[in-house]
N, C-alpha and C positions, 0 to 999 in steps of 0.2 A: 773170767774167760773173755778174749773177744772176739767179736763176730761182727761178721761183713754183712750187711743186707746191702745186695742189688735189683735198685728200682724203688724209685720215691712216690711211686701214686697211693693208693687208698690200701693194699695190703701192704707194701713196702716200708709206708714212712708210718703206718700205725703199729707192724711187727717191728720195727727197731726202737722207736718211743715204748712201746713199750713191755721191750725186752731190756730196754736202759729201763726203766721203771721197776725192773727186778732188783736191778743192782748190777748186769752187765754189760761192760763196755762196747758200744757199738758204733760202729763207721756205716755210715749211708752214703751208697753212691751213684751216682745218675750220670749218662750223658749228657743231661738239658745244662748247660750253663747257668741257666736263668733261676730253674728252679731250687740250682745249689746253692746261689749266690741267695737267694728269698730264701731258704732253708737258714744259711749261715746266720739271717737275722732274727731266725725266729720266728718264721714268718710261712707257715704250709701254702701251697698253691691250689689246694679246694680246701670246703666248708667242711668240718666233722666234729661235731659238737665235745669241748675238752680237750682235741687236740694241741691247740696254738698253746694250751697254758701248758700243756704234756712234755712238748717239745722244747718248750725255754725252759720249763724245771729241768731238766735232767742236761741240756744243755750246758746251766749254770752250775749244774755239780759234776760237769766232768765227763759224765757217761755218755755224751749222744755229740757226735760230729759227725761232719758231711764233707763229701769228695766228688769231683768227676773221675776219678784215677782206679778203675779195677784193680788194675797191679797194686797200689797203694792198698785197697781193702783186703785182695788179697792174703798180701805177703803181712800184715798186721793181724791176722785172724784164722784164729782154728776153723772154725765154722762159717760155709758164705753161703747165707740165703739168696736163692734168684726170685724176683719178686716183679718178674718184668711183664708187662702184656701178653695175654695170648687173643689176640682177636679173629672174629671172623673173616674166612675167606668168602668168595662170592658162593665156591660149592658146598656151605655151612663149616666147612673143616677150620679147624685151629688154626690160624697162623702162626707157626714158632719161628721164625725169622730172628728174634729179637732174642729170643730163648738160645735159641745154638749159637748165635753170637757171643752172648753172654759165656755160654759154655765152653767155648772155643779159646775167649780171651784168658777162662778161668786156668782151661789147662799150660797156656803160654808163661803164665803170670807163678807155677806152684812151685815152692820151696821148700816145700814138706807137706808131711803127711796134712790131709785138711779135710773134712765131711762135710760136703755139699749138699744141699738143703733145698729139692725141689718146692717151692712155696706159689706157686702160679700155679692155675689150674692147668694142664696140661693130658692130652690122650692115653691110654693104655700104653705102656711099653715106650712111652719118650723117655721115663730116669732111665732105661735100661740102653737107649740109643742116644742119649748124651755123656757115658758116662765113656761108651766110646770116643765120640767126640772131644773127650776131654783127655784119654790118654793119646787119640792120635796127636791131638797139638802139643804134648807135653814134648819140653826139650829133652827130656831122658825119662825114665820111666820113673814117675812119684807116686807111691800107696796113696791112694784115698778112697773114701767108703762116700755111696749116694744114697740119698732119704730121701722118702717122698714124705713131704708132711702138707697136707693139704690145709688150707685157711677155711676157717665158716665164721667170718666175718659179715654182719649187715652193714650198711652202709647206714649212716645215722644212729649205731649203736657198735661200732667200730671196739672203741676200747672196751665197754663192757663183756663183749661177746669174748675179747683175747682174755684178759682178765679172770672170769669164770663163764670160761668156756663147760659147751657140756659136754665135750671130750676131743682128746688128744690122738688124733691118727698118726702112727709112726711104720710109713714101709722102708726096710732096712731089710740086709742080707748079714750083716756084720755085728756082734755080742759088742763090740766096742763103741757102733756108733751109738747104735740103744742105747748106752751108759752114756753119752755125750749128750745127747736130744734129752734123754729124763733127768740131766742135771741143769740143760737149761728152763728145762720146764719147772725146777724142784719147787718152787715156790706156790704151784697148786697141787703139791702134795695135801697143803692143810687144810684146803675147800673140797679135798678128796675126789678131785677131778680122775673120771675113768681115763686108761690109756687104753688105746686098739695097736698092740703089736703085730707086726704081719708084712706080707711081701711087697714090692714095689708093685705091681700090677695091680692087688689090691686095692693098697692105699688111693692109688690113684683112681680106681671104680668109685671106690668109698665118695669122692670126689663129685662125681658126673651122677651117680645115681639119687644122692641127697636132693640137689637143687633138681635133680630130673621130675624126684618123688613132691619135692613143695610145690613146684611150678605146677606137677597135677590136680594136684589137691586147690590151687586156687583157680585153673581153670575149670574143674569140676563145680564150685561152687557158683561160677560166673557160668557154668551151663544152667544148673540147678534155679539160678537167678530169673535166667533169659524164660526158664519154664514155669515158675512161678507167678513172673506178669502175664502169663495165657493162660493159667487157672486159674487166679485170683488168690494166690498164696501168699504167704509173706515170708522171703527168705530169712530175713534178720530171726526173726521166732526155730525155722527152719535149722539154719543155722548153728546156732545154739543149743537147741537138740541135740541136732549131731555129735558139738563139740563136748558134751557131755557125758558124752560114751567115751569109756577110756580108751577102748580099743584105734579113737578115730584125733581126739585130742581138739582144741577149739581155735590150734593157732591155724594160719593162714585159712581160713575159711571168709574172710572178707569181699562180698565181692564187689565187681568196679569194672574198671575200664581195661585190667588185662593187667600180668605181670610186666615190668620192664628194666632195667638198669645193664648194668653190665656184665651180670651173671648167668641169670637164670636164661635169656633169649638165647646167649652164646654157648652156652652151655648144652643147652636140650637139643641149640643144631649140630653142635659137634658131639655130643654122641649119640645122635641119629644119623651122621654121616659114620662114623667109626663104626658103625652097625651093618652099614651098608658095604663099607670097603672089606668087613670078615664076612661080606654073601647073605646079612642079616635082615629083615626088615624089622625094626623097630615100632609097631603101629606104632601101640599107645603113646609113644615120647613125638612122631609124626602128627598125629591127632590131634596132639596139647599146643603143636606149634601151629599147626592151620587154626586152632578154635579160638587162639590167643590173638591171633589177627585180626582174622573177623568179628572179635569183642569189640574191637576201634571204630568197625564201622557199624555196628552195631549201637556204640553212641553218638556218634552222626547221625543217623537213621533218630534216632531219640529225640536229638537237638532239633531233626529238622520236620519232625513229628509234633513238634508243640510250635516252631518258627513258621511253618510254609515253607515258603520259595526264601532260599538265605542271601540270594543274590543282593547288595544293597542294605545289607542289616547288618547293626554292630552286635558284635559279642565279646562279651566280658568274660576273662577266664581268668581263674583266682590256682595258681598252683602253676610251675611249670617242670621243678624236678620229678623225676619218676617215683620218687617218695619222699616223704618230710623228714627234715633236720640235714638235707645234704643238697649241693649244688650238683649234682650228679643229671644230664638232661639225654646218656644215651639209651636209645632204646625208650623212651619216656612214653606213656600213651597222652599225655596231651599233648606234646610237641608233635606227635601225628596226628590228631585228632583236630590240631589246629590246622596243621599244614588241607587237612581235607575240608576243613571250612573257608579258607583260604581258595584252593582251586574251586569251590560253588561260589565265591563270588561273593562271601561276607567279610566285615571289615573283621579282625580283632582287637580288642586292649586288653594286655594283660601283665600282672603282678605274682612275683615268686619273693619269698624273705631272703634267698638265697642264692638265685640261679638266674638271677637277673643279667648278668653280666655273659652266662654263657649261653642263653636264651638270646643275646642279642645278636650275637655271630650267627646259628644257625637259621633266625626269623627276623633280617633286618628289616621286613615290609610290613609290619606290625607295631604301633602304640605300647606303650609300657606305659604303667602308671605307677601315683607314688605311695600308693595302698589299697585294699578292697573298694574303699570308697570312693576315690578317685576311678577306679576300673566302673565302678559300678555307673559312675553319671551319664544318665540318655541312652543307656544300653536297650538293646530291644531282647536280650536274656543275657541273664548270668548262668557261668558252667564254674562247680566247684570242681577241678580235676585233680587235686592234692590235696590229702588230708594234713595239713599244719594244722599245730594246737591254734596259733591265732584266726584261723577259719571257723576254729569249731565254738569262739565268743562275739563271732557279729553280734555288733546294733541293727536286728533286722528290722526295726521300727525307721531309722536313720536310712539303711541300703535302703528299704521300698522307696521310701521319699525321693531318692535321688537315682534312681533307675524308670529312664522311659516306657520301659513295659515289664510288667510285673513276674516275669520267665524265671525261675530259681529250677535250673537242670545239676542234682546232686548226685554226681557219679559215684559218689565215696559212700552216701548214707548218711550223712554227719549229721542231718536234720530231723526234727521228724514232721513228719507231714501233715498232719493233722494241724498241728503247731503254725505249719506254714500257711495252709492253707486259710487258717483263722486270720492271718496276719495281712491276709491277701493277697500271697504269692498265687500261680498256677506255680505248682513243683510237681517235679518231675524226679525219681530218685531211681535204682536199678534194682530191679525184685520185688517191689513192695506195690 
């Protein structure tokens, strides 16, 4: 079978890698020049751990090439995944700009019958107003059937998560395309991956409500956290409790500095605007967005709780993606967390394994160093803001030595305190 995927970012060029990974032939297409031409070589344009070898395997056997040309993907493929950005607007809502484009070209470009593959997250009721979109630009009227198959893709565990996924959402109107999407998926027939059949409206709630529900469940925890240090509890023990109870499960219960990347923020504003626009109010998904904000400064107020006055003081920050194993810096809570140390007046140095390069563009008045240790020299506190594995095997004998003042502020937990404490840090961690 082949298949088009349109849009090369983090759901794009990880569903066509590997969907050629299956065994089917797939055309990746982008308008970026740049990033086709870096595709052509093998070569992804962010971090995603197993990608780059993903992409030249399947490359070399045939199954995965790349295009600027819709038409070309089109008219070569039964099936075209849209895989294009949906970002926020200023009033929280989705931007689909890039989406109806896409849809507009797809219908201009159709030679026959083809099943189009909403794969971007996308509002209520957009597959059912692009699929207009698609036959108004068609040059004569051509059958095609629209899917909503939503991605639940992490970023930093990317292919695992497409691989053995813990389920396949398929909103479809049509017994044909169903048979189409469960044949591209057959290959986790034998890991006995559940499917969810069901309508486009559906599917696409399916969508908004997942990451609506994880995002509260970690700001819940980062409330639970902030209430813990004023009675003298310990969340991490807390914590784990809870995740014990099956009813409640032990993932995302980590708390920290707030969720951030490019899902869960835009996600929870867009549909807490979509709620607003059918006359709804949305508390709880409202709630989760205001508490996730004020998480940020909430570790500010921390840093500047064990600093003083930050005016004139360097600070050392060890992490700068929004989570570990990706170059990913939108939405990130240290990159705002710096930026507000920053406007009081303190210097930064800081180090990410991975996001160095896009941490420079957004924070060019900022030191970059060429490891923990390097970040650490003459600092008046270190801020651990990302959990990377290599944070969590400091030589804290080595860091103390070469840190001006002995400040260890652990957003993440990674430490334990006691430990530190022995060592002659002041630490400082969230909940504990």
């Amino acid at each position: 079978m082949n298949i088009c995927v349109i849009g090369t970012g983090y759901v794009g060029l990880v569903t066509g890698a590997c969907l050629a990974e299956f065994g089917l032939n797939l055309i990746c297409v982008d308008n970026d020049l740049q990033k086709i031409e870096g595709l052509k070589q093998g070569k992804p344009h962010f971090y995603e751990p197993g990608l780059e070898e993903l992409v030249q395997k399947n490359m070399k056997e045939g199954r995965l090439r790349f295009s600027t040309s819709i038409r070309e993907g089109v008219t070569s493929s039964l099936v075209i995944f849209i895989a294009v950005g949906t970002p926020s607007n200023e009033d929280g809502s989705a931007d689909l700009g890039a989406v109806e484009e896409v849809a507009t070209e797809i219908g201009r470009s159709m030679d026959g019958y083809k099943v189009v593959v909403m794969k971007s997250t996308v509002p209520v009721g957009t597959c059912r107003r692009l699929k207009k979109l698609i036959e108004e630009a068609q040059p004569h009227p051509i059958p095609f059937d629209m899917v909503s198959n939503p991605e639940f893709q992490r970023e930093g565990s990317a292919i695992e998560d497409f691989m053995r996924p813990d389920r396949v959402t398929i909103g479809a109107e049509s017994e044909q395309a169903v048979a189409i999407m469960k044949d591209i998926y057959s290959a986790l027939y034998l890991i006995e991956t559940p499917f969810v059949i069901t309508t486009l409206e559906t599917a696409e709630m399916i969508k908004y409500a997942s990451n609506a529900f994880l995002a509260t469940k970690i700001t819940f925890i980062n409330e639970v956290a902030n209430l813990c240090e004023l009675v003298g509890a310990d969340v991490h023990h807390v914590a784990r409790a809870m995740g014990l109870d099956g009813r409640i499960g032990r993932k995302f219960l980590h708390p920290g500095p707030g969720f951030g990347g490019s899902c869960f923020p835009k996600d929870t504003r867009a549909l807490s605007r979509l709620a607003r626009d059918k006359g709804y109010t949305f508390q709880l998904v409202d709630s989760v967005i205001e508490v996730n904000e004020r998480q940020r400064e909430r570790m500010v107020a921390k840093i500047r709780e064990k600093m003083g006055e930050l005016r004139g003081k360097t600070i050392g920050v060890l992490g700068l993606s929004f989570k570990p194993n990706t170059n990913d810096i939108r939405e990130s809570p240290s990159i705002a967390i710096i930026k507000k140390l920053l406007e009081e007046g303190a210097k930064v140095r800081a180090f990410d394994p991975a996001a160095m390069e896009e941490a420079r563009k957004a924070l060019p008045e900022i030191e970059f160093g060429r490891d923990a240790y390097d970040v650490a020299q003459g600092v008046d506190a270190l801020v651990l803001a990302t959990e990377w594995n290599q944070f969590r095997r400091l030589d804290l004998g080595r860091l103390r030595s070469v840190m001006g003042k002995p400040i260890f502020i652990d957003l993440r937990n990674v430490y334990d305190p006691e430990q530190m404490r022995r060592l002659g840090f002041v630490y400082c961690g969230v909940g504990r």
